[in-house]
VOPAGU-2260 file (C-alpha; in pm, 1 decimal, decimal comma):
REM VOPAGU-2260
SITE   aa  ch    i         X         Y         Z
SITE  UNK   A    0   -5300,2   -4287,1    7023,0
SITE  UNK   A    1   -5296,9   -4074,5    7373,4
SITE  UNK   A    2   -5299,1   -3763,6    7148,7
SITE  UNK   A    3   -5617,2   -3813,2    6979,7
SITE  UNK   A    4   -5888,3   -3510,5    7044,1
SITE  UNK   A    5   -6180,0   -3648,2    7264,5
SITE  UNK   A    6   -6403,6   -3592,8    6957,5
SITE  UNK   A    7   -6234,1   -3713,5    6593,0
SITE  UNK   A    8   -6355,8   -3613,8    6324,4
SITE  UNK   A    9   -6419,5   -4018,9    6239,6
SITE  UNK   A   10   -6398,7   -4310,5    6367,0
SITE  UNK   A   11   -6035,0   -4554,8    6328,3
SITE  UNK   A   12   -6169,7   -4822,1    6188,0
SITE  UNK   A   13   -5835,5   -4998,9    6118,3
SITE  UNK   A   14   -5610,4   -4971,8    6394,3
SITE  UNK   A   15   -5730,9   -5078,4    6714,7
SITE  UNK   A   16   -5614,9   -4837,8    7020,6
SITE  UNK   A   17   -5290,0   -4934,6    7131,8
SITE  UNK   A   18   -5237,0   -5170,2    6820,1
SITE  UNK   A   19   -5034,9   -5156,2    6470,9
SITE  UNK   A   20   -5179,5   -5005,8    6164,7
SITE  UNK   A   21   -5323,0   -5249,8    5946,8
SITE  UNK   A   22   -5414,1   -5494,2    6239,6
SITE  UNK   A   23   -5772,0   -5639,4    6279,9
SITE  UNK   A   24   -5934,2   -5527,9    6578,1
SITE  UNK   A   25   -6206,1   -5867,5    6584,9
SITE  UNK   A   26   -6177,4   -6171,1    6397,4
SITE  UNK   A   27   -6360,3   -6255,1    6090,6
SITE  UNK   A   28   -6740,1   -6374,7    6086,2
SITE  UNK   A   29   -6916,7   -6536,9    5882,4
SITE  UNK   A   30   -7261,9   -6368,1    5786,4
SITE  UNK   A   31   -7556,0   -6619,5    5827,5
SITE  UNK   A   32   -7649,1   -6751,3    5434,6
SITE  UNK   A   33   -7337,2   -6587,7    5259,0
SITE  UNK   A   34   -6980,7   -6612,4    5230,5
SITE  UNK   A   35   -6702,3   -6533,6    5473,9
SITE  UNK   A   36   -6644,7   -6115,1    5522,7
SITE  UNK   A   37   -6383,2   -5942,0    5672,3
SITE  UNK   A   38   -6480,8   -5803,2    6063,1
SITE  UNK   A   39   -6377,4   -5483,0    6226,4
SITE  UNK   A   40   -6540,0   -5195,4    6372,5
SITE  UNK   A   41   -6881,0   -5162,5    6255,3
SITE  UNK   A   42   -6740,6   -5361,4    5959,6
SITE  UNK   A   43   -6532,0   -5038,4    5803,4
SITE  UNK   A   44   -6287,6   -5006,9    5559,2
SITE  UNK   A   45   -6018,9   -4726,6    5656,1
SITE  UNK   A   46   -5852,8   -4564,0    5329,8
SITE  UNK   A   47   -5594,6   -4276,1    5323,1
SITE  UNK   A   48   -5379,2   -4144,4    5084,5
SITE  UNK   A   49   -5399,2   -3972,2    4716,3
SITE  UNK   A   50   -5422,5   -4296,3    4524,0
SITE  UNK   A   51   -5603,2   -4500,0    4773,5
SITE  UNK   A   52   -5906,5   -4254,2    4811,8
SITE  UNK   A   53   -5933,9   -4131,5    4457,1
SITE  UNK   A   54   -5921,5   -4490,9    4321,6
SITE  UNK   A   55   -6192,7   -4522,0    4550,8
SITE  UNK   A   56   -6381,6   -4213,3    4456,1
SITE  UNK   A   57   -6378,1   -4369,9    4048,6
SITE  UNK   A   58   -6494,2   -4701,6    4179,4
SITE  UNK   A   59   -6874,6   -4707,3    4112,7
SITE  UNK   A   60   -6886,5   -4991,7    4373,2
SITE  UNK   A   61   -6750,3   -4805,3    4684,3
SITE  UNK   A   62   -7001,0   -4675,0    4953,1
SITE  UNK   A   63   -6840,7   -4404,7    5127,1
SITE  UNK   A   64   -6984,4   -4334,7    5477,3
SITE  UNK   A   65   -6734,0   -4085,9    5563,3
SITE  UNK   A   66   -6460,4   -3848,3    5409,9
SITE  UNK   A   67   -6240,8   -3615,5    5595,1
SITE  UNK   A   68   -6000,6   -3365,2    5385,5
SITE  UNK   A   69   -5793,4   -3107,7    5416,3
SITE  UNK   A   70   -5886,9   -2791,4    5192,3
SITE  UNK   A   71   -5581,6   -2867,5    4958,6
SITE  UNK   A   72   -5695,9   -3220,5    4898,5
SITE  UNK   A   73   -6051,5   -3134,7    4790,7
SITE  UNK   A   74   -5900,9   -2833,6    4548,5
SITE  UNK   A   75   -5701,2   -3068,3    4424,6
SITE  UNK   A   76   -5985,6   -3370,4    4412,7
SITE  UNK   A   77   -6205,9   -3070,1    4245,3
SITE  UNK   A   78   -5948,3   -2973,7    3986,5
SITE  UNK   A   79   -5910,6   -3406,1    3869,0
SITE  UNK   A   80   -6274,4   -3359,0    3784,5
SITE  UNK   A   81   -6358,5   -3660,0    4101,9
SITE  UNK   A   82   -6737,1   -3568,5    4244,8
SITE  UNK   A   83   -6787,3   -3657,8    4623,8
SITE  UNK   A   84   -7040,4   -3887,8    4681,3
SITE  UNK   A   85   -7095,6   -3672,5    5050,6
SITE  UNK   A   86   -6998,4   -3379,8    5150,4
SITE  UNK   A   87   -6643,5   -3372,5    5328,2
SITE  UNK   A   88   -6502,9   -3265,3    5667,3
SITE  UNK   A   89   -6247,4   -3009,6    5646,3
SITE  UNK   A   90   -5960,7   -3066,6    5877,6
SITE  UNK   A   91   -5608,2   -2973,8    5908,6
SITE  UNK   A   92   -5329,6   -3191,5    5824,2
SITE  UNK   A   93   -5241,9   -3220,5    6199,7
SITE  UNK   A   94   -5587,4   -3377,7    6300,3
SITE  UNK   A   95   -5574,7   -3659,6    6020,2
SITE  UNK   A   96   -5175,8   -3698,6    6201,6
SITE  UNK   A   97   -5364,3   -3777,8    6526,6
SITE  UNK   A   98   -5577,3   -4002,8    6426,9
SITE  UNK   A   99   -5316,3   -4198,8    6167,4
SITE  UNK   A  100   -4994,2   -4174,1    6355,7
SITE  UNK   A  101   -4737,4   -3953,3    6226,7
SITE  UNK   A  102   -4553,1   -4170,8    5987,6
SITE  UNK   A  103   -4855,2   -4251,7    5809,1
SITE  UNK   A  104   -4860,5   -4079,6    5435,6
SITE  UNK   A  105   -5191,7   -3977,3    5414,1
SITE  UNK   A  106   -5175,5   -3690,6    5153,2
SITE  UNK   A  107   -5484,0   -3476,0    5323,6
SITE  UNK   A  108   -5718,2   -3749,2    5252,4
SITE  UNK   A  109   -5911,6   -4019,8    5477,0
SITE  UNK   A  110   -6233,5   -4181,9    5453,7
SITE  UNK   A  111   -6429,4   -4470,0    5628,8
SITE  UNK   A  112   -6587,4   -4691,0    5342,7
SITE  UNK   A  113   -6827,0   -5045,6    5350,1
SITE  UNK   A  114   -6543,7   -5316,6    5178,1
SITE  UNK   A  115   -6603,5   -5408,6    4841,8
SITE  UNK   A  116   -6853,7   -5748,5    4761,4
SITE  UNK   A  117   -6661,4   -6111,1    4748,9
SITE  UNK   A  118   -6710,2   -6243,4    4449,3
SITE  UNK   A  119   -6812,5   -6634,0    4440,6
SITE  UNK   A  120   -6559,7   -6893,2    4321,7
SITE  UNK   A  121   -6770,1   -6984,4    4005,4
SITE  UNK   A  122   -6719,1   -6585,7    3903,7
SITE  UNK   A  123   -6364,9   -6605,8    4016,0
SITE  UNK   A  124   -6323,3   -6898,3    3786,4
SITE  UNK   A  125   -6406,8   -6741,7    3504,1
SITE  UNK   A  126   -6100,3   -6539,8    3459,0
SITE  UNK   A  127   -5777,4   -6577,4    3341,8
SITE  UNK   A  128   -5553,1   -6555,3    3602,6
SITE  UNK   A  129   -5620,4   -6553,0    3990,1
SITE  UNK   A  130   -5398,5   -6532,1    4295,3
SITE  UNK   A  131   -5442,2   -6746,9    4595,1
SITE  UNK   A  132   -5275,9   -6641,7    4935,6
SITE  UNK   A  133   -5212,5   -6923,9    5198,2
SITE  UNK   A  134   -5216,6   -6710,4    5540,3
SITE  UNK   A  135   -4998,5   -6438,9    5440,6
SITE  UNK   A  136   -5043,7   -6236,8    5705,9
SITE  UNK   A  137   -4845,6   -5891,3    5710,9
SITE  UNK   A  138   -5061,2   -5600,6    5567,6
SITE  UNK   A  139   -4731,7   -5449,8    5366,3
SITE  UNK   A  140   -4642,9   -5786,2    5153,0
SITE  UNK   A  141   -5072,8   -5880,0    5105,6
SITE  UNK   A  142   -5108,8   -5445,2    4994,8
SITE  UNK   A  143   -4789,2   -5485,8    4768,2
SITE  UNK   A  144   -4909,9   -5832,3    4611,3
SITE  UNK   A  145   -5230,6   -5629,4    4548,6
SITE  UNK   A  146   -5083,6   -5377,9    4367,3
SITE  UNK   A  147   -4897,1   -5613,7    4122,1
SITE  UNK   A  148   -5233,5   -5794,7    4118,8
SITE  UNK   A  149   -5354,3   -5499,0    3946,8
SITE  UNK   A  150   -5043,7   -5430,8    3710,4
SITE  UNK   A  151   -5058,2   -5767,1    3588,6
SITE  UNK   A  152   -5471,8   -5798,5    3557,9
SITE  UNK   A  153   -5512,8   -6003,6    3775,6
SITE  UNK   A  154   -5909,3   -6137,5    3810,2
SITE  UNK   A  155   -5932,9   -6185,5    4178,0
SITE  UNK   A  156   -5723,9   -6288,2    4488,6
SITE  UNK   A  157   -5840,2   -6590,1    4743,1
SITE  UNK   A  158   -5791,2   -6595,5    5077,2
SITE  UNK   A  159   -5890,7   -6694,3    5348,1
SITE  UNK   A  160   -6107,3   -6465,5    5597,7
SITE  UNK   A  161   -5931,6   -6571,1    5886,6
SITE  UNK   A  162   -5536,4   -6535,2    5924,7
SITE  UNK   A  163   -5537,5   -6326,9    5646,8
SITE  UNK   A  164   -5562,1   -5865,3    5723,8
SITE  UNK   A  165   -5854,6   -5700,5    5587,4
SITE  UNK   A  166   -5854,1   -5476,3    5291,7
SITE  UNK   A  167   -5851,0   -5172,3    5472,5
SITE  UNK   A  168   -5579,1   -4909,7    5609,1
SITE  UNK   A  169   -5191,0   -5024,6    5567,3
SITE  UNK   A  170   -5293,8   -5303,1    5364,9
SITE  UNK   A  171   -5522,2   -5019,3    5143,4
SITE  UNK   A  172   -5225,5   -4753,1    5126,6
SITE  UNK   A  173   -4932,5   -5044,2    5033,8
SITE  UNK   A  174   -5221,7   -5127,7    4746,5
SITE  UNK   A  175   -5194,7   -4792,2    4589,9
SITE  UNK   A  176   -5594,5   -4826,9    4447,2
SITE  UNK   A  177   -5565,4   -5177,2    4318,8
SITE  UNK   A  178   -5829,9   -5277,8    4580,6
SITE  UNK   A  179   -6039,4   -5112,9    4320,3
SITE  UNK   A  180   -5925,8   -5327,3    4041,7
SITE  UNK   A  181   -5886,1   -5678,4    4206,9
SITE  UNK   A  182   -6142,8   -5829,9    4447,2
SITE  UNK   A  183   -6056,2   -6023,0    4724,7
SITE  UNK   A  184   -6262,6   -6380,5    4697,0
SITE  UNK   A  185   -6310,8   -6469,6    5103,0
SITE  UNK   A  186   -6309,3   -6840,2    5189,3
SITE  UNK   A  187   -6358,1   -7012,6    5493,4
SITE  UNK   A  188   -6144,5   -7337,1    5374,3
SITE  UNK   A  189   -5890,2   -7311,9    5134,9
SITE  UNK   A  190   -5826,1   -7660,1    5002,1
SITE  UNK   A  191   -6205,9   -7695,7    4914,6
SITE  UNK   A  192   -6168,8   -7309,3    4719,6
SITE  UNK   A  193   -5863,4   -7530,5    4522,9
SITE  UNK   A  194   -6033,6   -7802,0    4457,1
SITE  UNK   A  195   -6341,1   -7601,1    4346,9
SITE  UNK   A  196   -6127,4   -7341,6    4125,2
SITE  UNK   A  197   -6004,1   -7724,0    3978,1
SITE  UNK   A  198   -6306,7   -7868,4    3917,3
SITE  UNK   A  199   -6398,6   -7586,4    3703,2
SITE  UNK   A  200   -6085,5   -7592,0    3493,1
SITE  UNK   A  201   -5849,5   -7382,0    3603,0
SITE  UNK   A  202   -5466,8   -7521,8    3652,2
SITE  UNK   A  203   -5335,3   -7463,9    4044,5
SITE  UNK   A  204   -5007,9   -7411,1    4056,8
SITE  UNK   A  205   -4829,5   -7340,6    4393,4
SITE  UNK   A  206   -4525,2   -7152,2    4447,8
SITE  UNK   A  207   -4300,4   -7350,0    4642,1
SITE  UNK   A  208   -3880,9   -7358,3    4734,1
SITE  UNK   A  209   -3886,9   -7763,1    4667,1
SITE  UNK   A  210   -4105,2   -7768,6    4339,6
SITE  UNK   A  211   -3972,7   -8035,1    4101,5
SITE  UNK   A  212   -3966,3   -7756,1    3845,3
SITE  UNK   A  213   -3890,7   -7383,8    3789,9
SITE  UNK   A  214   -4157,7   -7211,9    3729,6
SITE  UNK   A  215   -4045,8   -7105,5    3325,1
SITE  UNK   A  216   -4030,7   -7463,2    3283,2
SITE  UNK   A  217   -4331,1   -7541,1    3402,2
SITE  UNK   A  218   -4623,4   -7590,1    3137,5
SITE  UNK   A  219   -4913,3   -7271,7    3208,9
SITE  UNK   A  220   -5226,1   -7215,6    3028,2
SITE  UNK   A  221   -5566,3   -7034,2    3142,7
SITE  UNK   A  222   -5728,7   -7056,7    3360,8
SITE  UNK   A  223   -5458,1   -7018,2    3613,5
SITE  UNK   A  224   -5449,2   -6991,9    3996,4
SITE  UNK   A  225   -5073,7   -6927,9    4161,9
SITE  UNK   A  226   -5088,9   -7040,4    4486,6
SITE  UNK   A  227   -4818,1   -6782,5    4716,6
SITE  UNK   A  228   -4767,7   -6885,4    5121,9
SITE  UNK   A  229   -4631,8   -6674,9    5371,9
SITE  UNK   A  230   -4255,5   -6655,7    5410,2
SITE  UNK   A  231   -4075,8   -6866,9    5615,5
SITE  UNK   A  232   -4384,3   -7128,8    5689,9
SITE  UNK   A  233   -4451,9   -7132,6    5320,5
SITE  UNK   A  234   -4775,6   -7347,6    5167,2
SITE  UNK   A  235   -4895,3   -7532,7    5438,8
SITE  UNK   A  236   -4916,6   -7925,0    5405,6
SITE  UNK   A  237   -5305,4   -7919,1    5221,2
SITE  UNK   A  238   -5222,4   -7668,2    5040,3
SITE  UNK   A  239   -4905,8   -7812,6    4836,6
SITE  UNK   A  240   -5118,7   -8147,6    4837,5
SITE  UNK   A  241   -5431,8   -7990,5    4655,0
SITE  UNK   A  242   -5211,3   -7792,8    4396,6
SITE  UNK   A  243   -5179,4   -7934,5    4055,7
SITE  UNK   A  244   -4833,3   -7844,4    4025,2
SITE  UNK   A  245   -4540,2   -7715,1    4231,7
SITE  UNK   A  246   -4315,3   -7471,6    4101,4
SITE  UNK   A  247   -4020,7   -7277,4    4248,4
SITE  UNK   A  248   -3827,8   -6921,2    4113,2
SITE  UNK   A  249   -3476,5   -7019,8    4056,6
SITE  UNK   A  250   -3256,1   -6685,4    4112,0
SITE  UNK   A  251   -2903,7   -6697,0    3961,7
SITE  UNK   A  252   -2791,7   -6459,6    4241,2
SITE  UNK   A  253   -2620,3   -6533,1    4535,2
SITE  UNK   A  254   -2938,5   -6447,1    4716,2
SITE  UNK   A  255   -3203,2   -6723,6    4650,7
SITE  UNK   A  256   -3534,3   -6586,3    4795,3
SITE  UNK   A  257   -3732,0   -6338,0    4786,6
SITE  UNK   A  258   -3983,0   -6119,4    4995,9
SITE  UNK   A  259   -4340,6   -6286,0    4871,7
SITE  UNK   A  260   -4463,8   -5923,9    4715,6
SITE  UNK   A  261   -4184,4   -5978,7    4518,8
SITE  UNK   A  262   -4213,5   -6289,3    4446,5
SITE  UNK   A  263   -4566,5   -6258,3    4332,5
SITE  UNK   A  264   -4475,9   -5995,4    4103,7
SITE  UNK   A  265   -4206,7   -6172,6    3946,9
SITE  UNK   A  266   -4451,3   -6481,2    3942,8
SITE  UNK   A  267   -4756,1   -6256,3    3778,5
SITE  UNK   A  268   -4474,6   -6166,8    3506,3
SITE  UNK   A  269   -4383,5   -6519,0    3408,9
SITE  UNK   A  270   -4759,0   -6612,8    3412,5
SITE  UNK   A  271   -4827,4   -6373,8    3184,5
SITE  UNK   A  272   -4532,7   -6428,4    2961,3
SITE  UNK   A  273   -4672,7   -6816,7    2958,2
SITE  UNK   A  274   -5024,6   -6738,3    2905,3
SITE  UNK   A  275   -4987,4   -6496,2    2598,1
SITE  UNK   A  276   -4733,8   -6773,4    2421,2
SITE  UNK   A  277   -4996,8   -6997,3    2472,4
SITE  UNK   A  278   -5293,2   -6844,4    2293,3
């Protein structure tokens, strides 16, 4: 970040100086009287790219408090019919480079935005489907699993506040706009979210390598929460003890795991399979 001009035209609310993209520069606090929020600089989220932004833009919900553009993106945002909410700043690709890092694929379009309302666990448990992440921690798998969220209609995804990256640049971009479509429900304890999301009715089912079954053969009805943990460590101890049921993914390959996006995806499409027999 050495080559950034000594006055951006924003503010990196994402990536720390010196850090990765994605990272969180302060941990998450907990706002006196309401739920857990995610915690960076001034509380931001940082979103870039054509699908991230515009998803944005058509999400009633998003307060933008800065867009930067290059004159090709806003032609382009003009001719989709998208209104800004604020007038833009018109940059070249080069300065949005600077401030992103060279490898980032940002289209000609960046803009700092407030992150989207948690939802409460009694709203959450009103749909039919929800995701639950145990610490999953890398910004590409949690954007990814977002994404699929999305594809699959997911209602909402629980995590934690802590351990967990915010919803805002790599984790944004991997998402591809389904931060739009599928909240993130922040937690500061995630056995008592399970055994909430239980006591209302919906089935927990965790995906695990030593479940007694796989997860075809493993009885599903709504409301459902599948419970993913982070690869390697996996559910952690609670966790696995709070589920209702533990299921794995049998693969007839030679290679028997998967990357957690992945396996969510594959997960979401079983789930759904199970869910629409079942009505």
């Amino acid at each position: 970040m050495s080559d950034r001009p000594s006055r951006p035209p924003f503010r990196s609310a994402g990536r720390p100086t010196g850090g990765k993209p994605g990272a969180r520069p302060f941990p998450p606090k907990r706002r006196s009287g309401g739920p857990a929020t995610w915690q960076g600089e001034d509380d931001v989220a940082l979103l870039y790219g054509w699908h991230t932004v515009s998803e944005a833009l058509a999400n009633p919900q998003r307060h933008f408090r800065k867009i930067v553009a290059t004159e090709n993106a806003v032609h382009r945002l003009e001719q989709e019919g998208f209104k800004l909410p604020l007038a833009p700043e018109i940059v070249r690709p080069s300065d949005i480079d600077k401030l992103l890092g060279p490898d980032a694929v940002h289209q000609g379009l960046l803009a700092e935005a407030d992150h989207l309302p948690s939802p409460p666990l009694k709203k959450v448990a009103g749909h039919d489907l929800v995701l639950v992440l145990d610490q999953i921690t890398d910004p590409h798998n949690v954007g990814a699993i977002v994404r699929s969220a999305a594809a699959f209609a997911v209602g909402a995804i629980v995590t934690t506040a802590r351990h967990s990256p915010a919803a805002t640049g790599v984790l944004a971009k991997s998402a591809s706009g389904g931060l739009e479509h599928v909240p993130f429900c922040l937690v500061t304890n995630l056995s008592r979210a399970l055994t909430e999301l239980k006591d209302r009715g919906m089935l927990v089912v965790g995906l695990d390598s030593e479940g007694g079954k796989d997860l075809e053969d493993t009885p599903l009805r709504a409301p459902l929460a599948l419970v993913l943990g982070a690869e390697g460590k996996g559910l952690r101890q609670l966790t696995r003890e709070t589920c209702d049921e533990l299921a794995r993914i049998d693969l007839p390959g030679v290679i028997k795991s998967l990357n957690v996006s992945n396996a969510a995806a594959l997960s979401l499409g079983m789930a759904r399979r199970a869910l629409k027999r079942a009505i």
